[in-house]
N, C-alpha and C positions, 0 to 999 in steps of 0.2 A: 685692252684696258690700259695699256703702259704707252700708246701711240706705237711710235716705230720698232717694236721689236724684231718682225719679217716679215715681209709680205713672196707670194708665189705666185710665179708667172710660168705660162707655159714656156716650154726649151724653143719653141720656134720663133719666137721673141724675142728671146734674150738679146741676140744682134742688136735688133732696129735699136732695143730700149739702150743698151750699151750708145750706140751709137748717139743717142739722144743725149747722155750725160755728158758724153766726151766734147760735145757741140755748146754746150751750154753751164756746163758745170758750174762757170767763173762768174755766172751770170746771178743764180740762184742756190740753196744749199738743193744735194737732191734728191733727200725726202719729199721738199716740194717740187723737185723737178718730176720726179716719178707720178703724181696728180696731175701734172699738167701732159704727162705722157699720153697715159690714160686716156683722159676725155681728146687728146689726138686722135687717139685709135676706136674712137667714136663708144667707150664705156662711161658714160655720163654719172654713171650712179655708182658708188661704190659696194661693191660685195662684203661688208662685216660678216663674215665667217664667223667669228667669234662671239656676235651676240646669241646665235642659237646653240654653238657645238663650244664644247673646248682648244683652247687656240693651239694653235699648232708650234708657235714655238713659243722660247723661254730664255730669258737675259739669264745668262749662267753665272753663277758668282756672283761677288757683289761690289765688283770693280768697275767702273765708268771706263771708255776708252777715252775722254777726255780731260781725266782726272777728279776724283773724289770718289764718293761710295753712292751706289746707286741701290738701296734696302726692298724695295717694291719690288713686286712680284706677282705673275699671272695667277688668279686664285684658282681659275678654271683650269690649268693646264696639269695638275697633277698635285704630288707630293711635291710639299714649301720645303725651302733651303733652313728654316727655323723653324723644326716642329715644336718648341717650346714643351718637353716632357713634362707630366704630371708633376708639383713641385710647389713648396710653401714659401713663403715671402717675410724674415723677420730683421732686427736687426735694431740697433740702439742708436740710431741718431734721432738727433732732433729735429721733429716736424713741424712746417706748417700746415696747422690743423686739418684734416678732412683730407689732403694729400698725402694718403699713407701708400704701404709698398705693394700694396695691390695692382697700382697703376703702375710700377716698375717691371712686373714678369705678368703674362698671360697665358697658362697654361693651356699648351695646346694650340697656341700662336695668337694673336691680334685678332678681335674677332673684325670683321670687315665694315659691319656696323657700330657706332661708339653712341652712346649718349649718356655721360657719366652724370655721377652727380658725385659734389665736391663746394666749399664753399667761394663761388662765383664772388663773390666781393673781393678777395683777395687777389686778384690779379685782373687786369687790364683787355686780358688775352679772351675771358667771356663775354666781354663786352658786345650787344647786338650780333649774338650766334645762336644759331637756333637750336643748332647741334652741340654741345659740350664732351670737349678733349681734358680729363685730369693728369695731373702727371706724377711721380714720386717727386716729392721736395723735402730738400732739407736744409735745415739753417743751422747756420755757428759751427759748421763740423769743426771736430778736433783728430787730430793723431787718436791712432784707433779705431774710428767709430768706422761701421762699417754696414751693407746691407749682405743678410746674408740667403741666400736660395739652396733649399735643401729637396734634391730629388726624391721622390719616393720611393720609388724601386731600393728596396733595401740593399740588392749587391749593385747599384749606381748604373752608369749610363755611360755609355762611348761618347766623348766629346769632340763633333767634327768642328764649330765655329763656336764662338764667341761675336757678338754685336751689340751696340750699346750706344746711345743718343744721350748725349748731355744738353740742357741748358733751351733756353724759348727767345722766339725774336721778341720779346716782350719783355723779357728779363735778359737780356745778352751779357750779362756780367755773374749769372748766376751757374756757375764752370766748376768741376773739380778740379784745382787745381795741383795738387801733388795727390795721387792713386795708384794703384792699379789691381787690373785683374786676378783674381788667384784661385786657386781649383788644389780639392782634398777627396780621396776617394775616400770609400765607405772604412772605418778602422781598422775593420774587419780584413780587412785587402791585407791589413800590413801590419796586424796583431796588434792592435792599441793604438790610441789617440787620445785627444782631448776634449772637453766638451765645451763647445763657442757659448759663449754668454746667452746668447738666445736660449739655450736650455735645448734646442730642436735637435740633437743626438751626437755620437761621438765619430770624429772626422778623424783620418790618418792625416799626416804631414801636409801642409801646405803650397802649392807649388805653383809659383811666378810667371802668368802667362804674358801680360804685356803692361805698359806704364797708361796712365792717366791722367796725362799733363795740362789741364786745357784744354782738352779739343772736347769738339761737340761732338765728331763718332769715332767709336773705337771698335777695331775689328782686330779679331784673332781667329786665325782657319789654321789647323792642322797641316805641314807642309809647307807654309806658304809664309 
């Protein structure tokens, strides 16, 4: 589903195919050179493996080796890097209408089919699509305002990443620009807290996972 993830060839192989890349490399990138290997070795038709069984591999992480972040992911190949736990959506900024914070967290991850609805006149971006993507939007933000995502699991969740998409080719100037991430476990963890304006329950201390300057993704992983 991702294109070049892996492909597997048998070990008797691997020579000639080696051989073939080292001959041509300069020539073509060689993901396409491995296609054109192929139908060398007289396999005409490609074997999608993947459209009947589960694929056999999986981009690990959510690092590019050529720089930036790569969020997609094989939906057949098992357990997602973002299972998006059970969890509410509230939070006081100001919206544009019908873009509320539903379309900012999906419980249980992204479903793989979209077709929201949202009011389409407000942005450019619906324009002659048959399919409809909504998004969270917010306008005027000030100092303070904030969205906030409350796990359900009343003793909280082990937090392996954090990932996050600001801003549409449609609107490119619609960025947070001074943010960032923050994370409070359950009060309970640490004998008392406070209760966030949302009213949605009482949080222990606050704690600064990364900045959100501008940028359209932001990723925070554990370790990393």
């Amino acid at each position: 589903q991702l294109v070049f993830i892996g492909k597997m060839f048998q070990s008797e192989d691997l020579i000639t195919m080696a051989q073939y890349l080292v001959l041509f490399y300069d020539q073509m990138p060689c993901d396409l050179l491995l296609s054109e290997w192929m139908q060398s070795m007289n396999q005409r038709k490609r074997i999608d493996y993947w459209r009947k069984s589960p694929s056999l591999f999986q981009h690990v992480g959510i690092f590019r080796t050529l720089g930036g972040f790569q969020p997609l992911q094989e939906r057949k190949f098992g357990k997602l890097l973002f299972d998006n736990p059970q969890g509410t959506v509230a939070g006081n900024m100001t919206i544009v209408p019908t873009y509320e914070g539903r379309f900012a967290y999906f419980p249980g991850g992204e479903p793989s089919r979209r077709n929201d609805q949202c009011d389409f006149s407000a942005s450019p971006a619906h324009n002659k699509q048959k399919t409809h993507r909504c998004w969270f939007w917010g306008k005027e933000i000030h100092a303070g305002d904030h969205v906030l995502i409350t796990f359900s699991d009343p003793n909280g969740i082990t937090l392996k990443g954090v990932f996050a998409e600001f801003g549409h080719p449609k609107h490119p100037k619609d960025l947070l620009e001074h943010g960032a991430f923050q994370v409070a476990a359950p009060a309970s963890a640490h004998g008392g807290g406070r209760l966030p304006s949302s009213g949605s329950g009482l949080c222990g201390p606050f704690f600064h996972l990364a900045p959100v300057e501008g940028d359209g993704m932001v990723y925070w992983e554990e370790g990393v």
